[in-house]
C-alpha positions as CSV (number, residue, x, y, z in Angstrom):
1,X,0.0,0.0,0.0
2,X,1.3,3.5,-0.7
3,X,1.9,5.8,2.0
4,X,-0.1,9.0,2.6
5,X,0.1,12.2,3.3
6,X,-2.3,14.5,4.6
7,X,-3.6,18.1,6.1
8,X,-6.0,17.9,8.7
9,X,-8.3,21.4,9.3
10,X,-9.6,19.9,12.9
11,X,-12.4,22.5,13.6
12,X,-14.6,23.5,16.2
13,X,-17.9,22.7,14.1
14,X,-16.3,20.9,10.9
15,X,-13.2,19.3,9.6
16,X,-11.5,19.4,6.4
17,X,-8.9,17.0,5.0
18,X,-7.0,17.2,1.6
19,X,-4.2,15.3,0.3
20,X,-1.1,17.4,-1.2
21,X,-0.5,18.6,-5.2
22,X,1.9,17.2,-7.1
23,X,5.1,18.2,-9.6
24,X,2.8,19.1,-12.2
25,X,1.2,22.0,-10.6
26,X,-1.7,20.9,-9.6
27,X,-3.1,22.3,-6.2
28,X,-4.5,20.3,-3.0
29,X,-7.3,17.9,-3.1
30,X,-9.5,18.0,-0.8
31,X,-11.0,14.4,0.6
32,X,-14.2,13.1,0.3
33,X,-15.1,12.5,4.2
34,X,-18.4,12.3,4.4
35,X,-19.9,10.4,0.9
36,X,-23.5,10.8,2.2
37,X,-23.5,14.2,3.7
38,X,-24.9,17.8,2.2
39,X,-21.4,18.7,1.5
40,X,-19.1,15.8,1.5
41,X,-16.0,17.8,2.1
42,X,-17.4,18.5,5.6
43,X,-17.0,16.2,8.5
44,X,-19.3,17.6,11.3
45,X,-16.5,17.8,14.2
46,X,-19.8,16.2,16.3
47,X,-20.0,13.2,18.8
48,X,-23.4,11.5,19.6
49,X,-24.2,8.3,22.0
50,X,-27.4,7.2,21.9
51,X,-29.7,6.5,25.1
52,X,-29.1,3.6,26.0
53,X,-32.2,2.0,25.5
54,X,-32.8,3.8,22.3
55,X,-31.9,1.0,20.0
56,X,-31.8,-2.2,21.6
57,X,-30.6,-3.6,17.9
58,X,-27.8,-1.2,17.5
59,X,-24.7,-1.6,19.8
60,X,-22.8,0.4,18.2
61,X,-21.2,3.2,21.8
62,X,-20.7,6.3,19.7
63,X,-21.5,7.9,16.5
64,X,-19.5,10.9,14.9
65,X,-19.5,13.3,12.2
66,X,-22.9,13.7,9.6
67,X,-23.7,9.9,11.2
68,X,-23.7,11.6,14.6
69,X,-26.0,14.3,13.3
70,X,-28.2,12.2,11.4
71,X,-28.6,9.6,14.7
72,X,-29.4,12.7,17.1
73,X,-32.3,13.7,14.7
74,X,-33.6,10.1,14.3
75,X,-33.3,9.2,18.0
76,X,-33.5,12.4,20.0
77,X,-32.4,10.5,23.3
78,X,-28.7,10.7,23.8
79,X,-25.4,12.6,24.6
80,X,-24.6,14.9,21.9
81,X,-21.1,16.5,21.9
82,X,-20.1,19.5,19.7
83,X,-17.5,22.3,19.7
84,X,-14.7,19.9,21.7
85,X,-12.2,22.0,20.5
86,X,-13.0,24.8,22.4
87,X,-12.3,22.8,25.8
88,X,-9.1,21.5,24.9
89,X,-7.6,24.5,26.8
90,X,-9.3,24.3,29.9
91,X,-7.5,22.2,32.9
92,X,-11.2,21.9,34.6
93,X,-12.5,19.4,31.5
94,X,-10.5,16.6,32.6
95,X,-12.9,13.9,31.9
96,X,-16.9,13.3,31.2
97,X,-19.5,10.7,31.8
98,X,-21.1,8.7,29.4
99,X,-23.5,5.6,30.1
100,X,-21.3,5.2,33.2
101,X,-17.9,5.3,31.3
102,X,-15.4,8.3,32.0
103,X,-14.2,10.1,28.9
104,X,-10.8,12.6,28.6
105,X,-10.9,15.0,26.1
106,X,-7.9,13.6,24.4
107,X,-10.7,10.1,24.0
108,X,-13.2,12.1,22.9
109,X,-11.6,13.9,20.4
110,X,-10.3,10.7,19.0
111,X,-13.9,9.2,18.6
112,X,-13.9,11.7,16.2
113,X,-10.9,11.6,14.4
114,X,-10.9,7.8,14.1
115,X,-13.5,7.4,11.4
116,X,-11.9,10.8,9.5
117,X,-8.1,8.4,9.7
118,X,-10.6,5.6,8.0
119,X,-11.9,7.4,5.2
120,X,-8.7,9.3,4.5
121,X,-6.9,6.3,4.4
122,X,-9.7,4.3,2.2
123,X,-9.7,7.4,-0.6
124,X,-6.2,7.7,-0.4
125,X,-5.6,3.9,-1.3
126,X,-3.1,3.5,1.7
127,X,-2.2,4.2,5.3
128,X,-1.1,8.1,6.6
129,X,2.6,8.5,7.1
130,X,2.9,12.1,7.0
131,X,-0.3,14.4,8.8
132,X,-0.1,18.1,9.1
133,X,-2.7,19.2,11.5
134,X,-4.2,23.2,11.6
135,X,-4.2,24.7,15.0
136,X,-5.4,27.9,15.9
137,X,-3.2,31.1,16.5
138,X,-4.2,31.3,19.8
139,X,-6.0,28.6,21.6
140,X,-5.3,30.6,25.0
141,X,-3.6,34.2,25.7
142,X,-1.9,32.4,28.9
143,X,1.0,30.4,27.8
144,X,0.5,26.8,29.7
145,X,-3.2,26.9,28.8
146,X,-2.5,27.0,25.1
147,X,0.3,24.2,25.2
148,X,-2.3,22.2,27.2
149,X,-4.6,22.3,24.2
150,X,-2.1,21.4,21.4
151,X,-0.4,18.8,24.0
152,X,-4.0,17.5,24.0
153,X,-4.6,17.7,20.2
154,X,-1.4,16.1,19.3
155,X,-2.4,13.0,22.5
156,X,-5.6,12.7,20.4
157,X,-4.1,12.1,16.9
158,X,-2.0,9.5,17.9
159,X,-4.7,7.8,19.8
160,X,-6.9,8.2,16.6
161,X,-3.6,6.4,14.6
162,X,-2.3,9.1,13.1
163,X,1.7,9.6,13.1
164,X,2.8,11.8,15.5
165,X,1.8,14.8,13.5
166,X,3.3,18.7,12.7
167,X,1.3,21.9,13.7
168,X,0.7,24.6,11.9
169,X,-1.1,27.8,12.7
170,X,-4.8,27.9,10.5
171,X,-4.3,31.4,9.0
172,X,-0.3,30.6,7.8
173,X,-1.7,27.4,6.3
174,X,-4.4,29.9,4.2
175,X,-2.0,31.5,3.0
176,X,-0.2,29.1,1.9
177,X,-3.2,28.0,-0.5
178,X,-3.8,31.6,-1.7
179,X,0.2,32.0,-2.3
180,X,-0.8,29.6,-5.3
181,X,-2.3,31.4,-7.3
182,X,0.2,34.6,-7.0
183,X,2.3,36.0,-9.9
184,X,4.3,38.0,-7.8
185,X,5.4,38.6,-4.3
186,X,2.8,40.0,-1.7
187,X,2.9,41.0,2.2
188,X,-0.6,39.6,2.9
189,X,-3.2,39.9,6.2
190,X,-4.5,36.8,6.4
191,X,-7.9,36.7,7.9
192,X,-9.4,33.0,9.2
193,X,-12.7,32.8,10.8
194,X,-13.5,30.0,12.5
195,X,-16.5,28.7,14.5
196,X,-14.6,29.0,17.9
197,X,-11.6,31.6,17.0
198,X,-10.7,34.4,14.5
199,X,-7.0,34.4,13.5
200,X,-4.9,37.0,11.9
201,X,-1.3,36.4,10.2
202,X,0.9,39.1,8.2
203,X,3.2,36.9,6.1
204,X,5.5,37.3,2.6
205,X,4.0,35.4,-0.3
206,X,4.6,34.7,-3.4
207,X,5.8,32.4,-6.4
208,X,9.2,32.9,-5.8
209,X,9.3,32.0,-2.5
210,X,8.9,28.4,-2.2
211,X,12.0,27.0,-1.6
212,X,14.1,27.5,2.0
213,X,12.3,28.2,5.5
214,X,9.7,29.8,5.1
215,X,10.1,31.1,9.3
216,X,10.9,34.5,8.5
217,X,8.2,34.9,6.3
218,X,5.8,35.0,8.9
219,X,6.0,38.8,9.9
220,X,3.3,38.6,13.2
221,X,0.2,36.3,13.6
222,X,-2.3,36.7,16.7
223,X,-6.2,35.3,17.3
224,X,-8.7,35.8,19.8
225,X,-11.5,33.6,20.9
226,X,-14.1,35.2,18.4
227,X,-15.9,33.5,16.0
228,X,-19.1,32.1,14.0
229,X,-20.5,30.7,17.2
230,X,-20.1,33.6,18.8
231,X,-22.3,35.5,16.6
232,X,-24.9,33.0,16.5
233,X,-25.0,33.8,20.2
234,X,-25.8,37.3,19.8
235,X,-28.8,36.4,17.8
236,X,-29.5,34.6,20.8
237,X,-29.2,36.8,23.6
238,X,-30.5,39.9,21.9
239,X,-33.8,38.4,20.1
240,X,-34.5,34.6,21.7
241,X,-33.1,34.8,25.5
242,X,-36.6,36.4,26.6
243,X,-38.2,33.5,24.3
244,X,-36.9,31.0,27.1
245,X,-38.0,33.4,30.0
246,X,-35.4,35.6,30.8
247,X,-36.4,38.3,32.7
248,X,-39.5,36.2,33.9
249,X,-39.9,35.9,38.1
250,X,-41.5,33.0,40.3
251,X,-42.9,33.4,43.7
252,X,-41.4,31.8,46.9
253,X,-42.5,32.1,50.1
254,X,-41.8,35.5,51.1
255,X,-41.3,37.8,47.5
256,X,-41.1,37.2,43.8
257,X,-38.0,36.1,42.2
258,X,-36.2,36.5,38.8
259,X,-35.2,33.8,37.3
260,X,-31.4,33.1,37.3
261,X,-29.9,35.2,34.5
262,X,-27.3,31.9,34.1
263,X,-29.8,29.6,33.1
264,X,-30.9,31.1,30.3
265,X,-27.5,32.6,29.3
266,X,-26.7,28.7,29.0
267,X,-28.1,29.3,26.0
268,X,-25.5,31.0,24.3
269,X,-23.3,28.4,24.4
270,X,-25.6,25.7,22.8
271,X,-23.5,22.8,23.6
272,X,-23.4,23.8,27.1
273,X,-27.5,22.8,27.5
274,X,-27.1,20.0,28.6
275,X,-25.9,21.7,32.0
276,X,-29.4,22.1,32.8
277,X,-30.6,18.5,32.2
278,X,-29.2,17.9,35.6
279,X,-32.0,16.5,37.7
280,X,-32.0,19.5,40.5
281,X,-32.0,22.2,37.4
282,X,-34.8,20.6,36.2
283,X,-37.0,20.2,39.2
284,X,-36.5,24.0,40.0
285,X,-37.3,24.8,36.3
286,X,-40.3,23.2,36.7
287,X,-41.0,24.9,40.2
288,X,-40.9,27.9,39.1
289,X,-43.1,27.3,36.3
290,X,-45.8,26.7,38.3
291,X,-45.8,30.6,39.8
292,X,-44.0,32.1,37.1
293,X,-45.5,35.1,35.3
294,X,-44.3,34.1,31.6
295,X,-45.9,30.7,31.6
296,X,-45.2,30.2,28.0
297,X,-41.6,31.5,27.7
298,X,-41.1,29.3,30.7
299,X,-42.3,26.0,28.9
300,X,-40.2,26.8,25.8
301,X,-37.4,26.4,27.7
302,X,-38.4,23.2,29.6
303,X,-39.4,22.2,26.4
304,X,-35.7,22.9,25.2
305,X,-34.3,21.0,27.8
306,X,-35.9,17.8,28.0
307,X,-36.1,17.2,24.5
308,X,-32.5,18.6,23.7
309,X,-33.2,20.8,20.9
310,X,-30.8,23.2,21.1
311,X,-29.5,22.1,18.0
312,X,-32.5,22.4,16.5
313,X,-32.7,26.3,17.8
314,X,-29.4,27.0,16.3
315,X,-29.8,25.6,12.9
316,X,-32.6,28.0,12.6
317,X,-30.3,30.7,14.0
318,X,-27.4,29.7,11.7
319,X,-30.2,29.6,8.8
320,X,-31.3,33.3,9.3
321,X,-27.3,34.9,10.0
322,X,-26.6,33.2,6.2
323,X,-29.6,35.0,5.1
324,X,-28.6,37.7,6.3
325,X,-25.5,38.2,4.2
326,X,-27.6,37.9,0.8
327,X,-30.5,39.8,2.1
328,X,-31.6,42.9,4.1
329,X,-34.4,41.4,6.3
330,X,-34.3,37.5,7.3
331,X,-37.1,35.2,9.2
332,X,-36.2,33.0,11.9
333,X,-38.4,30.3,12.0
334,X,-37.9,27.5,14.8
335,X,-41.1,25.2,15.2
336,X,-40.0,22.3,17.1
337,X,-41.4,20.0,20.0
338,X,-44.6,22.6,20.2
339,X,-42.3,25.8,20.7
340,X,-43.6,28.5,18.2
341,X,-41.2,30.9,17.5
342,X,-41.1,33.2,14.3
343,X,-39.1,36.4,14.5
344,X,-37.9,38.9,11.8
345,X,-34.6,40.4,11.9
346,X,-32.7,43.1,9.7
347,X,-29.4,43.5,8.8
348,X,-29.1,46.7,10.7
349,X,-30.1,45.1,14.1
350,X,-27.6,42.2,13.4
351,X,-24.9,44.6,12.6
352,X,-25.5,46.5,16.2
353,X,-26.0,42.8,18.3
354,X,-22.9,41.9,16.9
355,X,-20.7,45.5,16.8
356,X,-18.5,44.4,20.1
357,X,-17.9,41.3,18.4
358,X,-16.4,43.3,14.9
359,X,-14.8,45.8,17.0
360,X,-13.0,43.3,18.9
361,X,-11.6,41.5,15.8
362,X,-10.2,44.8,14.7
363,X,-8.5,45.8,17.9
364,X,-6.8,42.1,17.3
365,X,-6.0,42.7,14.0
366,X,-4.4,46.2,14.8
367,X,-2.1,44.4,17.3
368,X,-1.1,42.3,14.6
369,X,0.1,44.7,12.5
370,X,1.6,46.4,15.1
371,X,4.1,43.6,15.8
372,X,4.8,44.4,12.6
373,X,6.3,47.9,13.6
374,X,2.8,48.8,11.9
375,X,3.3,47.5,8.3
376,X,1.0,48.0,6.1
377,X,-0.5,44.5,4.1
378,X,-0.6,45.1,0.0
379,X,-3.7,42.6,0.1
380,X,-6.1,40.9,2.9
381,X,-7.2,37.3,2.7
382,X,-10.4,36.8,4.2
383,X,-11.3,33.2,4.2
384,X,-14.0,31.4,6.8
385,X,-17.7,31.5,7.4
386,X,-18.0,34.5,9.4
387,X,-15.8,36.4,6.3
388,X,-18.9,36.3,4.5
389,X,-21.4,38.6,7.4
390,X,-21.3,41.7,4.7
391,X,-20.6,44.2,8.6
392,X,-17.5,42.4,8.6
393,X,-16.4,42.5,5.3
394,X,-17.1,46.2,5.4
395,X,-15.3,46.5,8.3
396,X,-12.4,45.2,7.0
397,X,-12.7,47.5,3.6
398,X,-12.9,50.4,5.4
399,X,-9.5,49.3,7.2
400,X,-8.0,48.6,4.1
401,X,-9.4,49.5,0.6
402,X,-12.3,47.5,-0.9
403,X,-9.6,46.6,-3.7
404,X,-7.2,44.8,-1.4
405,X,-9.9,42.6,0.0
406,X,-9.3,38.9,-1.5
407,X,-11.6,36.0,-0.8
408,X,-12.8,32.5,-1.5
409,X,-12.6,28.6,-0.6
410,X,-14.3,30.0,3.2
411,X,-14.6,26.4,4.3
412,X,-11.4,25.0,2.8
413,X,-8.7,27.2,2.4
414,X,-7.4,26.2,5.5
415,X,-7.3,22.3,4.9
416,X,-5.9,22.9,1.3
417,X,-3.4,24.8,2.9
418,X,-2.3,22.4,5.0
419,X,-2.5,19.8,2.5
420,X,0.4,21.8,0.8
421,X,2.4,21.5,3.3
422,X,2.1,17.7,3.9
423,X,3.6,17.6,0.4
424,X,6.8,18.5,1.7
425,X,9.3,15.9,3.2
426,X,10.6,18.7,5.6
427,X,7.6,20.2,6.9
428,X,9.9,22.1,10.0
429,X,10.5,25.0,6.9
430,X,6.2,25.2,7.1
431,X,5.8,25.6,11.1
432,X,5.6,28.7,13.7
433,X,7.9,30.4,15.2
């Protein structure tokens, strides 16, 4: 069997393989890894264990990526874990409980990595010898917390059987995919938006720069924990929260309460619900429903938390922010387990929920350039979902110049990148500083 090669884009909501180029020119492929999915380049970075008595036929522990998804729809019962990757720098998540079994992070993250080393392997016609993984800029701002998380990540690929792989940072490894199709050298600000993080990289590119290290190239790179999911949650928190009864009050014995602004603020983080499944949540949920004086916001969110639909919630969420960036007004319709929700929003009151968010991603990208000693890019590489909210593009214009904005591949720019750079038998000339 021939040995193969690969770049892994492990992401907080989806993941992105592609195997290198070769002599003739041609660019990165990127792998088929989920044949029966909407978009089969996406593997949905998602975990899912059934109830246990939801499928007395089926033993099968654990389900990941579209499978996951599909299972969690079809069954409803069950564990469903998303966004992983944002815990691997937390010292707190050391291990969680499933059907009785402990599970570390570095386990969990290999669940899902496991069936991505299968396909990869089955496309590729032959086991990996060479992987390239994508890591974020910045998975902490303190020092041990962010060597935690790639210690973590790098434990989890070799449990997944992987070799023992090479990190790169996501935005260098987009650049290295937009570098091939340059005619002449460029200092570019690269832009990558990811679900969990936005990171920002000011490196020399161009076609003539291919051979050697490639070290000094990178001028100053940066992130901060910004991105797509975080928007979602403004949706959330500015239109929905009072949906799920924030705001409401219960009586007690003496005065009339309001509810706990954290339970509903759970609900920004969407694969945090299942915090409030625990069984003395619950009861005092459905305490206070009994005095409370929004009766129906209150059984939307018991609703939401029995029958684990916070997916559900933020598909629709998700649904309306796209719609957003082709159109001025969009509807966010969520009709699920008897909770009737249809709200209109406007791209004006999406631009002020979310105007921290954009304000914070400029101050980063300012400190970038200012490691620089303030160097000016001669284009900007915008690449990721969140690239695509027209607020931040503008943004970024404004900054800039409309004509040095560059864009495309949002979804797999960084994998191709990466794929590049497994090409190369001395991937050390690719890494960070």
């Amino acid at each position: 069997m021939n040995g193969v090669a690969v770049g892994v884009d492990f992401g907080t909501s989806n993941t992105v393989a592609a195997f290198p180029g070769d002599a003739t020119g041609l660019p990165a492929r990127i792998v088929t890894v989920d044949p029966d999915g909407n978009d089969q380049r996406l593997f949905r970075s998602v975990l899912f264990s059934p109830a246990s008595d939801s499928s007395q036929a089926d033993t099968t522990y654990w389900f990941a990526g579209g499978q996951a998804i599909q299972r969690y729809l079809d069954d409803g019962a069950g564990r469903l874990l998303q966004s992983v990757k944002s815990f691997l720098h937390s010292p707190s998540f050391t291990r969680t409980t499933v059907r009785g079994k402990g599970f570390t992070i570095e386990e969990l993250v290999a669940l899902m990595l496991t069936p991505l080393r299968n396909r990869i392997e089955k496309e590729g016609e032959g086991s990996i010898v060479r992987a390239v993984f994508g890591r974020p800029a910045v998975f902490h701002p303190d020092p041990q917390r962010d060597a935690l998380a790639e210690e973590r990540l790098r434990r989890a690929v070799l449990l997944a059987g992987f070799p023992e792989p090479t990190f790169m940072i996501e935005p260098i490894a987009a650049a290295l995919r937009y570098e091939e199709q340059l005619t002449d050298d460029e200092t570019v600000l690269v832009g990558d938006f990811g679900a969990g993080t936005s990171d920002f990289t000011l490196m020399r590119l161009g076609p003539g720069r291919g051979a050697g290290s490639r070290k000094q190239d990178v001028l100053a790179a940066g992130g901060i924990r910004i991105g797509g999911d975080r928007f979602d949650a403004a949706v959330v928190e500015h239109l929905l929260l009072p949906r799920f009864g924030a705001g409401s009050s219960y009586k007690t014995l003496s005065s009339r309460m309001t509810l706990p602004p954290w339970i509903t603020r759970t609900l920004l983080s969407w694969h945090e619900l299942f915090l409030l499944r625990e069984p003395s949540t619950l009861d005092f949920l459905r305490h206070a429903r009994r005095t409370t004086d929004q009766p129906r916001a209150m059984d939307n969110l018991i609703t939401l938390v029995e029958d684990n639909l916070a997916y559900h919630l933020y598909r629709a969420v998700e649904a309306a922010k796209r719609e957003l960036s082709d159109q001025a007004r969009a509807q966010l319709r969520f009709h699920v387990g008897g909770i009737e929700i249809e709200e209109s929003i406007t791209r004006p009151d999406f631009d002020a929920w979310t105007a921290p968010l954009r304000q914070a991603l400029l101050l980063k990208v300012n400190e970038v350039l200012s490691q620089a000693g303030g160097k000016v890019p001669d284009t900007v590489f915008l690449t990721g979902g969140t690239s695509y909210i027209p607020a931040v593009r503008a943004d970024f214009a404004h900054l800039f110049g409309e004509d040095k904005l560059r864009g495309g591949e949002g979804l797999t720019a960084v994998a191709a990148g990466l794929g590049r750079a497994a090409g190369f038998s001395d991937t050390s000339r690719w890494e960070r500083k």
